[in-house]
PDB file of N, H, CA, C and O in Angstrom:
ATOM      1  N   UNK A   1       0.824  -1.193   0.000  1.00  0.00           N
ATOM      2  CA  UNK A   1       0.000   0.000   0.000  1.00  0.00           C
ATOM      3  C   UNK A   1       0.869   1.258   0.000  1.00  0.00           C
ATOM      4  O   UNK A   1       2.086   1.273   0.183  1.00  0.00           O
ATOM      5  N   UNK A   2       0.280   2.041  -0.172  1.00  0.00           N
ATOM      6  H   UNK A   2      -0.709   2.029  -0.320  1.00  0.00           H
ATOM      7  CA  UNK A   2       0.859   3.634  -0.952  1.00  0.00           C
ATOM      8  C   UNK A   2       0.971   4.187   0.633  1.00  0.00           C
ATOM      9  O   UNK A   2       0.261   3.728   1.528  1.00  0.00           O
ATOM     10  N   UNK A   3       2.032   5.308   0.855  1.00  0.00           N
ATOM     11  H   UNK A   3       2.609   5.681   0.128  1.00  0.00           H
ATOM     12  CA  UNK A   3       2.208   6.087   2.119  1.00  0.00           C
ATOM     13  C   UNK A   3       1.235   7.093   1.636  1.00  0.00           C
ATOM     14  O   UNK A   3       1.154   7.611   0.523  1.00  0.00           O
ATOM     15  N   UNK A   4       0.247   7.328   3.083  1.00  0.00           N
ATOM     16  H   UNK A   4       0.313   6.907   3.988  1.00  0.00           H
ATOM     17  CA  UNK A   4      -0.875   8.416   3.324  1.00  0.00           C
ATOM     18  C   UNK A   4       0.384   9.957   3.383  1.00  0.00           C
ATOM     19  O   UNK A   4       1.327   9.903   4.173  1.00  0.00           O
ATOM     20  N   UNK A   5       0.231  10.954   2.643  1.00  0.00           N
ATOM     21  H   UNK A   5      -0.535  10.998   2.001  1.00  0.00           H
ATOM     22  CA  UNK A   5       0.956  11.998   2.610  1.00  0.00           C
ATOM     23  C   UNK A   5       1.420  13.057   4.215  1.00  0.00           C
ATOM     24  O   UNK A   5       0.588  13.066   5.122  1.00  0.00           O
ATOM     25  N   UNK A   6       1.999  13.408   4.292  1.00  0.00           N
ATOM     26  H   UNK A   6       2.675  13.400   3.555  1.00  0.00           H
ATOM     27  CA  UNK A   6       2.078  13.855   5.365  1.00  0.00           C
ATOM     28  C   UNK A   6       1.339  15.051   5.677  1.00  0.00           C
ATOM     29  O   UNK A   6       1.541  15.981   4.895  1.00  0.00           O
ATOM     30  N   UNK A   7       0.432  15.289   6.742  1.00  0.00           N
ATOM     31  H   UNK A   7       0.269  14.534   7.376  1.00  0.00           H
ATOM     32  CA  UNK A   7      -0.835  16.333   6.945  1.00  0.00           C
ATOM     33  C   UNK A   7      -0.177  17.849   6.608  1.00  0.00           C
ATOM     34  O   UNK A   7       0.908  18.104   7.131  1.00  0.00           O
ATOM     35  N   UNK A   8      -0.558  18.454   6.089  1.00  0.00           N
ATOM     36  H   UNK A   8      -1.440  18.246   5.664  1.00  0.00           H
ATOM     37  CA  UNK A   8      -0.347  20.228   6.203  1.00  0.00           C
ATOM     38  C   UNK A   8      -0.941  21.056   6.797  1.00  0.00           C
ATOM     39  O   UNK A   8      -2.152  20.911   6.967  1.00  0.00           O
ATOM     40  N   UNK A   9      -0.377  21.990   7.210  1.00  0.00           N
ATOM     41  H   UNK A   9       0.607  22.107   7.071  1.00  0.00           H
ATOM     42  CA  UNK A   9      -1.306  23.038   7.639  1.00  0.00           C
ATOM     43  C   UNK A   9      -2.119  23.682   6.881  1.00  0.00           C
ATOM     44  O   UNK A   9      -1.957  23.797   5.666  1.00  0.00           O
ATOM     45  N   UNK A  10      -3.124  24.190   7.563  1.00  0.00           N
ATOM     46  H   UNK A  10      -3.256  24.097   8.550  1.00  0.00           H
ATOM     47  CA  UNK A  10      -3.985  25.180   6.577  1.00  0.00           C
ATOM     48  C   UNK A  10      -3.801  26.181   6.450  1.00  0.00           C
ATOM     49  O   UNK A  10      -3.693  26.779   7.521  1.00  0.00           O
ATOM     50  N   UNK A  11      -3.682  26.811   5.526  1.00  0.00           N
ATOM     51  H   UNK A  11      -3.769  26.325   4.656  1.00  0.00           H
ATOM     52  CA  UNK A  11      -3.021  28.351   4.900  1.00  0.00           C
ATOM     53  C   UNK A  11      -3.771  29.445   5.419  1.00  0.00           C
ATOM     54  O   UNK A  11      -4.907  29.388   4.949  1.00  0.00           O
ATOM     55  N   UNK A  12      -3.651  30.260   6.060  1.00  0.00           N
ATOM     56  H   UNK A  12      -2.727  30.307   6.441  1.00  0.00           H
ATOM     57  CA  UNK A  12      -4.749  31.195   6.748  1.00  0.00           C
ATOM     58  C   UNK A  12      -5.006  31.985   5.412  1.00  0.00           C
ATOM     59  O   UNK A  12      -4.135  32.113   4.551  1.00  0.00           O
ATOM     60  N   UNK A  13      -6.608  32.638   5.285  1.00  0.00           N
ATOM     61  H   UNK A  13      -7.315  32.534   5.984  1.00  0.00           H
ATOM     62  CA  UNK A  13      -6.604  33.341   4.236  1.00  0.00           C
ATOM     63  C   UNK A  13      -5.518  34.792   4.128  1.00  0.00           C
ATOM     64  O   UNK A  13      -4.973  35.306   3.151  1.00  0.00           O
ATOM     65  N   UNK A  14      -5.506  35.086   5.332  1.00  0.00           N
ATOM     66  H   UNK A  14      -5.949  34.668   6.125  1.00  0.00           H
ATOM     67  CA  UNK A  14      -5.108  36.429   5.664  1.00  0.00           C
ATOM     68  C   UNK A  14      -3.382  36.459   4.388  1.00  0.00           C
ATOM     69  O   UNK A  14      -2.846  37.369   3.755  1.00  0.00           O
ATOM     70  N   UNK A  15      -3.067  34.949   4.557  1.00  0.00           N
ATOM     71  H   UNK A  15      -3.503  34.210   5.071  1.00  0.00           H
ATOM     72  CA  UNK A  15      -2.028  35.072   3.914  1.00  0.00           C
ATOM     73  C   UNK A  15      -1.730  35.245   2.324  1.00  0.00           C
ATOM     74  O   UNK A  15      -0.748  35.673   1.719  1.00  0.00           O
ATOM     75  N   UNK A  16      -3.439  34.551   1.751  1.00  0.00           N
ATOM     76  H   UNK A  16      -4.238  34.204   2.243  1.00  0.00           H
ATOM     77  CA  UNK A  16      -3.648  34.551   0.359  1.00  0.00           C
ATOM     78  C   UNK A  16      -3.957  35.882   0.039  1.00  0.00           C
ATOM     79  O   UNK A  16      -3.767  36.209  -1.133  1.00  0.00           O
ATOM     80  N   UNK A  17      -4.311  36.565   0.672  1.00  0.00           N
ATOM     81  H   UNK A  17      -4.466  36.300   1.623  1.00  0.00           H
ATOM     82  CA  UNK A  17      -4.718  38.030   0.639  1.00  0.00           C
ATOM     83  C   UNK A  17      -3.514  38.995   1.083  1.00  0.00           C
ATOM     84  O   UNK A  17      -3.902  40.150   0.905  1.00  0.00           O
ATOM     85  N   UNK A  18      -2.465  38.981   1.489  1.00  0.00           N
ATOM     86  H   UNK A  18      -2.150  38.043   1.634  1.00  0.00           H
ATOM     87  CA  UNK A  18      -1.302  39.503   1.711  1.00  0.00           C
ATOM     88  C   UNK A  18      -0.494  39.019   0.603  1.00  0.00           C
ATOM     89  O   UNK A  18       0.333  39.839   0.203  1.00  0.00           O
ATOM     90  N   UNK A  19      -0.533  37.476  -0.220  1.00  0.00           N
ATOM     91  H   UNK A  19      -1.205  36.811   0.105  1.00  0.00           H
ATOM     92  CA  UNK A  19      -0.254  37.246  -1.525  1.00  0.00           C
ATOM     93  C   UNK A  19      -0.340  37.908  -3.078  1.00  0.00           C
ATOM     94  O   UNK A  19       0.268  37.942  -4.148  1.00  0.00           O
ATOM     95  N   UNK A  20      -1.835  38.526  -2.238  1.00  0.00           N
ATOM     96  H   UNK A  20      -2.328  38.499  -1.368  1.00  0.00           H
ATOM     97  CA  UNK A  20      -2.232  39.130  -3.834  1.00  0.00           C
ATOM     98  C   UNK A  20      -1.795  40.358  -3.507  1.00  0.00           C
ATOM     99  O   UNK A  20      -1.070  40.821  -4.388  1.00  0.00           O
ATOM    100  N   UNK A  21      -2.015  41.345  -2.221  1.00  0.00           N
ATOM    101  H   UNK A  21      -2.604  40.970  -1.505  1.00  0.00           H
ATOM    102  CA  UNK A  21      -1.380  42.778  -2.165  1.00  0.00           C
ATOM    103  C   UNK A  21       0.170  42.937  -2.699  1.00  0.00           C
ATOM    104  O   UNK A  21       0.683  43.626  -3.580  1.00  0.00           O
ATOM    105  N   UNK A  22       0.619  42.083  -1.859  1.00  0.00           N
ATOM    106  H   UNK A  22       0.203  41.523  -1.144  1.00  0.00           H
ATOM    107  CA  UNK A  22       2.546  42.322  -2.476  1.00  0.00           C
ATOM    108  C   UNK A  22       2.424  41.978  -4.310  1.00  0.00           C
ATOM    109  O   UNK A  22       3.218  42.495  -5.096  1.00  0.00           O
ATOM    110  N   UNK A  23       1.433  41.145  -4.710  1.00  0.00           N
ATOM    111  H   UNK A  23       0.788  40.725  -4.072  1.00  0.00           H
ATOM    112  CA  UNK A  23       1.954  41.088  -6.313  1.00  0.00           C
ATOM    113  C   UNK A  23       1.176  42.204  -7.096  1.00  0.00           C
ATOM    114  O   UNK A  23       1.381  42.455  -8.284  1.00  0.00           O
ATOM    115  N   UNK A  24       0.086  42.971  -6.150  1.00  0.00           N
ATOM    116  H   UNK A  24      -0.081  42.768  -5.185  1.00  0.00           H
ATOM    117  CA  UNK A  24      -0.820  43.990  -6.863  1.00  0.00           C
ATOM    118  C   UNK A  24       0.452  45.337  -6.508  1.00  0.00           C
ATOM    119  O   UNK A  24       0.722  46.322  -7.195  1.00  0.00           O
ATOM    120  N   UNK A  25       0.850  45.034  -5.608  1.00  0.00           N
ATOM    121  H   UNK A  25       0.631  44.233  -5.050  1.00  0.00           H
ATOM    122  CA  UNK A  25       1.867  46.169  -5.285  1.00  0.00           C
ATOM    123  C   UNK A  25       3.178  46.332  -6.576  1.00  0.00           C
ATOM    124  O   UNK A  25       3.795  47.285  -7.053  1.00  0.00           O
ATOM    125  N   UNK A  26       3.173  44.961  -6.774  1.00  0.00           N
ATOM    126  H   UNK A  26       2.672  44.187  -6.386  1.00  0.00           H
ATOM    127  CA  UNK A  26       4.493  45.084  -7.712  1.00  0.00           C
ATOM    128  C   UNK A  26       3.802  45.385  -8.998  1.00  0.00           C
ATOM    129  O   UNK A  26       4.208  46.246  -9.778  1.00  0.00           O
ATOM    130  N   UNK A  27       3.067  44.873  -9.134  1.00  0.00           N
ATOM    131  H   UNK A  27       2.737  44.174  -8.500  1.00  0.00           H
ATOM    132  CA  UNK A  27       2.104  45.402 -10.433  1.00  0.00           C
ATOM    133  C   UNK A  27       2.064  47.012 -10.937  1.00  0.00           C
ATOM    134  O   UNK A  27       2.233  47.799 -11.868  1.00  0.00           O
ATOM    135  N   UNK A  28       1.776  46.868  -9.834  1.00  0.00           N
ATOM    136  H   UNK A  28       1.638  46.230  -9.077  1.00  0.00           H
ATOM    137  CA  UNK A  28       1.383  48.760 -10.259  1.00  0.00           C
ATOM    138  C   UNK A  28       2.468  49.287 -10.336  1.00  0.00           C
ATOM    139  O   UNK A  28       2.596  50.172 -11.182  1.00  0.00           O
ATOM    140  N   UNK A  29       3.678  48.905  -9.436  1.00  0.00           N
ATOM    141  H   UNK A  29       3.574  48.187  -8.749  1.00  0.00           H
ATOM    142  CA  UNK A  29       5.066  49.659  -9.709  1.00  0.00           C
ATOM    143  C   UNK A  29       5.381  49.318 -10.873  1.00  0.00           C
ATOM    144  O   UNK A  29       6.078  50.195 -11.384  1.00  0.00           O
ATOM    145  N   UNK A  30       5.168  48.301 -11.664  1.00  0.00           N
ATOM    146  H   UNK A  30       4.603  47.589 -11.249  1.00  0.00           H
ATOM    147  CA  UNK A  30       5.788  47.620 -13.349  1.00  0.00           C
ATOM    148  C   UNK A  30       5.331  48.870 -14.037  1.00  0.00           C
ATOM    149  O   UNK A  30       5.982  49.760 -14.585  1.00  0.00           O
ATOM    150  N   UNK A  31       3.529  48.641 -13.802  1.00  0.00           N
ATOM    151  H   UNK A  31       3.000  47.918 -13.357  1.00  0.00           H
ATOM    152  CA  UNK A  31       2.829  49.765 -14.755  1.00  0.00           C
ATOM    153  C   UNK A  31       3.076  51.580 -15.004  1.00  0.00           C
ATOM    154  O   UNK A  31       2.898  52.375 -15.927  1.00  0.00           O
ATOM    155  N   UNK A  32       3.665  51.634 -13.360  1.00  0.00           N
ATOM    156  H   UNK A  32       3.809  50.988 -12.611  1.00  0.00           H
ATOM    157  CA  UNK A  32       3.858  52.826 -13.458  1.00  0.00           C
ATOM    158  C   UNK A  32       5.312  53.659 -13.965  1.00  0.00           C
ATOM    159  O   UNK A  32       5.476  54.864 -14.159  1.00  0.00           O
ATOM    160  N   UNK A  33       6.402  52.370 -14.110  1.00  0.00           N
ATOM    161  H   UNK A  33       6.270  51.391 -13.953  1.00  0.00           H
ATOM    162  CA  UNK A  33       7.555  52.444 -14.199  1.00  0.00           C
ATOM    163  C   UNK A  33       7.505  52.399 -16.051  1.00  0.00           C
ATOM    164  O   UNK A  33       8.184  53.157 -16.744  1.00  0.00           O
ATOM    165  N   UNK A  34       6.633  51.435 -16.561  1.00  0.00           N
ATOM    166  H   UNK A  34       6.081  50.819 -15.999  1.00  0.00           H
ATOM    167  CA  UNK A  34       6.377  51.255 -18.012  1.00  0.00           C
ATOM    168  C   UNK A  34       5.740  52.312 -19.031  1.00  0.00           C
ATOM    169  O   UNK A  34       5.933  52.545 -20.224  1.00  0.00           O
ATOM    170  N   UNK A  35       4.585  53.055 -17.688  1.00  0.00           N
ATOM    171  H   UNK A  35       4.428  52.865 -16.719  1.00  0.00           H
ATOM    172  CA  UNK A  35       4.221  54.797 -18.629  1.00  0.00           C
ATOM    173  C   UNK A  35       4.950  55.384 -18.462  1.00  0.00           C
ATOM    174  O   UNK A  35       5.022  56.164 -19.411  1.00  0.00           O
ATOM    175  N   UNK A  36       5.933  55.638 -17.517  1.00  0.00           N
ATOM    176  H   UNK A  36       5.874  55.005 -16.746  1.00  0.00           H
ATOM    177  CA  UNK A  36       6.933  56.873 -17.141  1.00  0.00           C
ATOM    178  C   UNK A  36       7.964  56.671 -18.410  1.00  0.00           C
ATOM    179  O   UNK A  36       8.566  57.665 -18.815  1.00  0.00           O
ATOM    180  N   UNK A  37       8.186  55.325 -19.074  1.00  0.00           N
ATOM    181  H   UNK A  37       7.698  54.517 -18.744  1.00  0.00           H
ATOM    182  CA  UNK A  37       9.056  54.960 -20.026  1.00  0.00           C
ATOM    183  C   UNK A  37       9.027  55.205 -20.749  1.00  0.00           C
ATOM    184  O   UNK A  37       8.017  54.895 -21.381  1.00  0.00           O
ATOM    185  N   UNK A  38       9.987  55.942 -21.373  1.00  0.00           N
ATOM    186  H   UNK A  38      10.808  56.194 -20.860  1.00  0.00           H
ATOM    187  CA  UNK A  38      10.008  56.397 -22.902  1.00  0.00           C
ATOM    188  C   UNK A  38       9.387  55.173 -24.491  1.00  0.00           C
ATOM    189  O   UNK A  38       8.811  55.369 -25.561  1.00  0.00           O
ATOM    190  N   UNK A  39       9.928  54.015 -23.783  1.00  0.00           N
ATOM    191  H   UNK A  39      10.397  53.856 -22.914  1.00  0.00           H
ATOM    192  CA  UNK A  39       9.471  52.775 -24.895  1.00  0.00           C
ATOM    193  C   UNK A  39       7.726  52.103 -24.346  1.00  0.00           C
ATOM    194  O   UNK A  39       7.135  51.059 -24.622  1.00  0.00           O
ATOM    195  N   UNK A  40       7.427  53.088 -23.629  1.00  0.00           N
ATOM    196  H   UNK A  40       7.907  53.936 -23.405  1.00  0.00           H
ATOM    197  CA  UNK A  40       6.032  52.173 -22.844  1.00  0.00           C
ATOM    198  C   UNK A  40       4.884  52.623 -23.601  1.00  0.00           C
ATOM    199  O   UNK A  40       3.747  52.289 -23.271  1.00  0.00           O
ATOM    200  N   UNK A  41       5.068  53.199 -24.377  1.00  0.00           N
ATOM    201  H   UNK A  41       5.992  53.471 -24.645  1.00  0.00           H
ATOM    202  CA  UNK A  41       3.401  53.313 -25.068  1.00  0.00           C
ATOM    203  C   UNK A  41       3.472  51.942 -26.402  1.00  0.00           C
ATOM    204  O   UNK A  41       4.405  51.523 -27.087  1.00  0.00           O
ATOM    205  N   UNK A  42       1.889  51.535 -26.309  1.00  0.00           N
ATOM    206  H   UNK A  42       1.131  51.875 -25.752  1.00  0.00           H
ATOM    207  CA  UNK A  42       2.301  50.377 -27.022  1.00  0.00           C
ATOM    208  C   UNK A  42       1.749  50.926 -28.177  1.00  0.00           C
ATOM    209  O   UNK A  42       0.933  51.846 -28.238  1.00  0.00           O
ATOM    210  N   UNK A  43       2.569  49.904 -29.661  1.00  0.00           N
ATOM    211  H   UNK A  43       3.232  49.157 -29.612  1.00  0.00           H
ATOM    212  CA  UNK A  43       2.859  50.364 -30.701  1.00  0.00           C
ATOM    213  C   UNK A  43       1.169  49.843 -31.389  1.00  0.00           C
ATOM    214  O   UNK A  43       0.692  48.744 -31.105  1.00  0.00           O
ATOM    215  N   UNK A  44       0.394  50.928 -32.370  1.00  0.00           N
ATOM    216  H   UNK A  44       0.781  51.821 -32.601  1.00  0.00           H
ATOM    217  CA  UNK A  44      -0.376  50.530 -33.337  1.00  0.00           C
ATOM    218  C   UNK A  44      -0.125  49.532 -34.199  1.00  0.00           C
ATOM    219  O   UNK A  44       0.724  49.490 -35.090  1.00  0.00           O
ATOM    220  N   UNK A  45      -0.800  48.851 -33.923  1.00  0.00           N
ATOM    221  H   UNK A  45      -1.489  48.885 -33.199  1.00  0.00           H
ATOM    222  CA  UNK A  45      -0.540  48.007 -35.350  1.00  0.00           C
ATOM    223  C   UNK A  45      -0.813  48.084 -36.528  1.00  0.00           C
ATOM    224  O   UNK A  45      -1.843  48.707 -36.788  1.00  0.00           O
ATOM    225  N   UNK A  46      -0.114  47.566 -37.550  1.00  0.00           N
ATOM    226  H   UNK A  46       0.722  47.060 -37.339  1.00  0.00           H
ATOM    227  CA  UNK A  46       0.518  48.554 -38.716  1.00  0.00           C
ATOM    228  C   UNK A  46      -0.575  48.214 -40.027  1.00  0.00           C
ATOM    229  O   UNK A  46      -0.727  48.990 -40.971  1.00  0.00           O
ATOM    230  N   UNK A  47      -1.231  47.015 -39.897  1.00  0.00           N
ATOM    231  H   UNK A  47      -1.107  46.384 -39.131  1.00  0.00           H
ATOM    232  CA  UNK A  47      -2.467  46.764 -40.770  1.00  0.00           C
ATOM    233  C   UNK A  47      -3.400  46.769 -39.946  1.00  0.00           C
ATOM    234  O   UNK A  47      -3.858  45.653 -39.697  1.00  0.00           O
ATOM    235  N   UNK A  48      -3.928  47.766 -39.340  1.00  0.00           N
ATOM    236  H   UNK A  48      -3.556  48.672 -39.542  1.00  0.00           H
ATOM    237  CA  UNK A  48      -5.266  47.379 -38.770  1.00  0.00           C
ATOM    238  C   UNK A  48      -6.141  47.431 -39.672  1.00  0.00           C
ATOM    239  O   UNK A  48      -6.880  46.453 -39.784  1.00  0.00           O
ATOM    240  N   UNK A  49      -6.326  48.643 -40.626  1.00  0.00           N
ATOM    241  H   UNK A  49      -5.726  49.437 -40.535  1.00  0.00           H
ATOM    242  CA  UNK A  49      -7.516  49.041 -41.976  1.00  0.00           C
ATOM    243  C   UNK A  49      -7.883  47.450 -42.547  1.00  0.00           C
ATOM    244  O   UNK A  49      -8.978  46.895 -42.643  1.00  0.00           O
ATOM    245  N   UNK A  50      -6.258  46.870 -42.942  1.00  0.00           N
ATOM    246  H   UNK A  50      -5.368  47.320 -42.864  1.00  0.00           H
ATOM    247  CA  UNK A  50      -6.359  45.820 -44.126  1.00  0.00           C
ATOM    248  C   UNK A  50      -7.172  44.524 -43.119  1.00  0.00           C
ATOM    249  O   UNK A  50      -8.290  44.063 -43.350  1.00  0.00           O
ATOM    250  N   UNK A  51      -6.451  44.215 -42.227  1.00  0.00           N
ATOM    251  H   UNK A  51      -5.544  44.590 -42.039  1.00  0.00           H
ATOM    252  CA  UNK A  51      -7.858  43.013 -41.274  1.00  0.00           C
ATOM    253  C   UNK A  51      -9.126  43.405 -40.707  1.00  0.00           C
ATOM    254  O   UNK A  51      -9.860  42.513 -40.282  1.00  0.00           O
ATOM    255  N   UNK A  52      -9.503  44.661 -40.635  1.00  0.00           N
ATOM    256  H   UNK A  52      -8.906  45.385 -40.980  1.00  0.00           H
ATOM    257  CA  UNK A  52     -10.971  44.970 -40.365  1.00  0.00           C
ATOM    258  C   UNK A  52     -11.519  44.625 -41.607  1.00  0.00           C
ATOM    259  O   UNK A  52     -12.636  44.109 -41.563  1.00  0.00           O
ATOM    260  N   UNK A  53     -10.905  44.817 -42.906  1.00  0.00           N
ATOM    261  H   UNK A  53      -9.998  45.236 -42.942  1.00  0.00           H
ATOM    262  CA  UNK A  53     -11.565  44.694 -44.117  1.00  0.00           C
ATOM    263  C   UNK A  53     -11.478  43.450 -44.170  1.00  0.00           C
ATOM    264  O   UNK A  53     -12.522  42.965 -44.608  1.00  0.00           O
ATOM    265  N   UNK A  54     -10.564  42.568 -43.879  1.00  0.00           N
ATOM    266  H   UNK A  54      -9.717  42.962 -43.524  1.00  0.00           H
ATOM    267  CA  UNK A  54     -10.383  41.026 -43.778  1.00  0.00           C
ATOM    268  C   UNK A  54     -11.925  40.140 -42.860  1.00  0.00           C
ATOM    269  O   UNK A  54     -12.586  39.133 -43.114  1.00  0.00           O
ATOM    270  N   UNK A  55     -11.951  41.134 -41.799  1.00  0.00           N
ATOM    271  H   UNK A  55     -11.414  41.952 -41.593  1.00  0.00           H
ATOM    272  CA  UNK A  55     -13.522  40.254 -41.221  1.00  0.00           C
ATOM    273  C   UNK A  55     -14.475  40.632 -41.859  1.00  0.00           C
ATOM    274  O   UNK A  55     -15.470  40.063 -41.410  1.00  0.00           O
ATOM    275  N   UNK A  56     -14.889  41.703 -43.186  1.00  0.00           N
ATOM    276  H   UNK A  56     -14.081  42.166 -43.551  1.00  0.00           H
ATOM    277  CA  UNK A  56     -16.232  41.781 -43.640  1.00  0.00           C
ATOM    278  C   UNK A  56     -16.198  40.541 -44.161  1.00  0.00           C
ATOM    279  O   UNK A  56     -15.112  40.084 -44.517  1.00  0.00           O
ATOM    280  N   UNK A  57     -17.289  39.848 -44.282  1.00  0.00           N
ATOM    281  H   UNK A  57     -18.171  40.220 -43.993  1.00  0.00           H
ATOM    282  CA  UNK A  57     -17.077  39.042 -45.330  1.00  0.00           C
ATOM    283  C   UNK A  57     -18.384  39.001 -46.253  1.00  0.00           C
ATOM    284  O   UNK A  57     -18.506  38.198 -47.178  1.00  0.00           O
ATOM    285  N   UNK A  58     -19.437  40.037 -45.871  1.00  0.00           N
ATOM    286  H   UNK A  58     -19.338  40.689 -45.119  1.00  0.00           H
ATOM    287  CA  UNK A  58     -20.347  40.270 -46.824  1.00  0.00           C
ATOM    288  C   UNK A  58     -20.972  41.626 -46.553  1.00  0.00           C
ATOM    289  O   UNK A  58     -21.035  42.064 -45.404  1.00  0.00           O
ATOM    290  N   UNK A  59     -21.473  42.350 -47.690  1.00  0.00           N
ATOM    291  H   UNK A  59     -21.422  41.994 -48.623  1.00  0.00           H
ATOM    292  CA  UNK A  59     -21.554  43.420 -47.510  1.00  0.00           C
ATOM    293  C   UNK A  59     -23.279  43.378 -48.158  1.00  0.00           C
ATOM    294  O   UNK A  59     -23.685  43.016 -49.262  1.00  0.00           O
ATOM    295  N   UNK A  60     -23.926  43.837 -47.114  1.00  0.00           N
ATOM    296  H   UNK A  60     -23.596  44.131 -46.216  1.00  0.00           H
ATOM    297  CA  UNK A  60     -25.417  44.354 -47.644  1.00  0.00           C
ATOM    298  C   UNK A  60     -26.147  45.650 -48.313  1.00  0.00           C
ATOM    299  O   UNK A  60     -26.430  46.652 -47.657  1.00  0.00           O
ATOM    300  N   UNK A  61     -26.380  45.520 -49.518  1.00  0.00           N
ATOM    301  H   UNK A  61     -26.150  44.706 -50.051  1.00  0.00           H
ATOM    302  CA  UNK A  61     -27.302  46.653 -50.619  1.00  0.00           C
ATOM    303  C   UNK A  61     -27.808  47.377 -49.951  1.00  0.00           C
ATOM    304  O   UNK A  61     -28.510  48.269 -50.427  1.00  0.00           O
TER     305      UNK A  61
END
């Protein structure tokens, strides 16, 4: 027979929620470090006209 795993503790929420603040924290420092950036605005893309015309695919009278 297979070994029963060894018991864990239970994760307090308080900690899953102190999980998401420190990565929402770093988040926002990325975002705010990425507009302040000279290379952070994101680039248009360069055929948009030609694939909007690519999804008509029928045009009504």
């Amino acid at each position: 027979m297979a070994k029963r795993p060894t018991p864990k503790r239970r994760k307090p929420k308080s900690d899953g929620r102190r999980q998401h603040s420190v990565f929402m924290a770093w988040e926002i420092k990325r975002l705010v470090k990425l507009q302040n950036s000279p290379y952070g605005t994101p680039a248009e893309p360069k055929n948009k006209a030609d694939k909007a015309l690519e999804g008509i695919t029928r045009i009504k009278a």
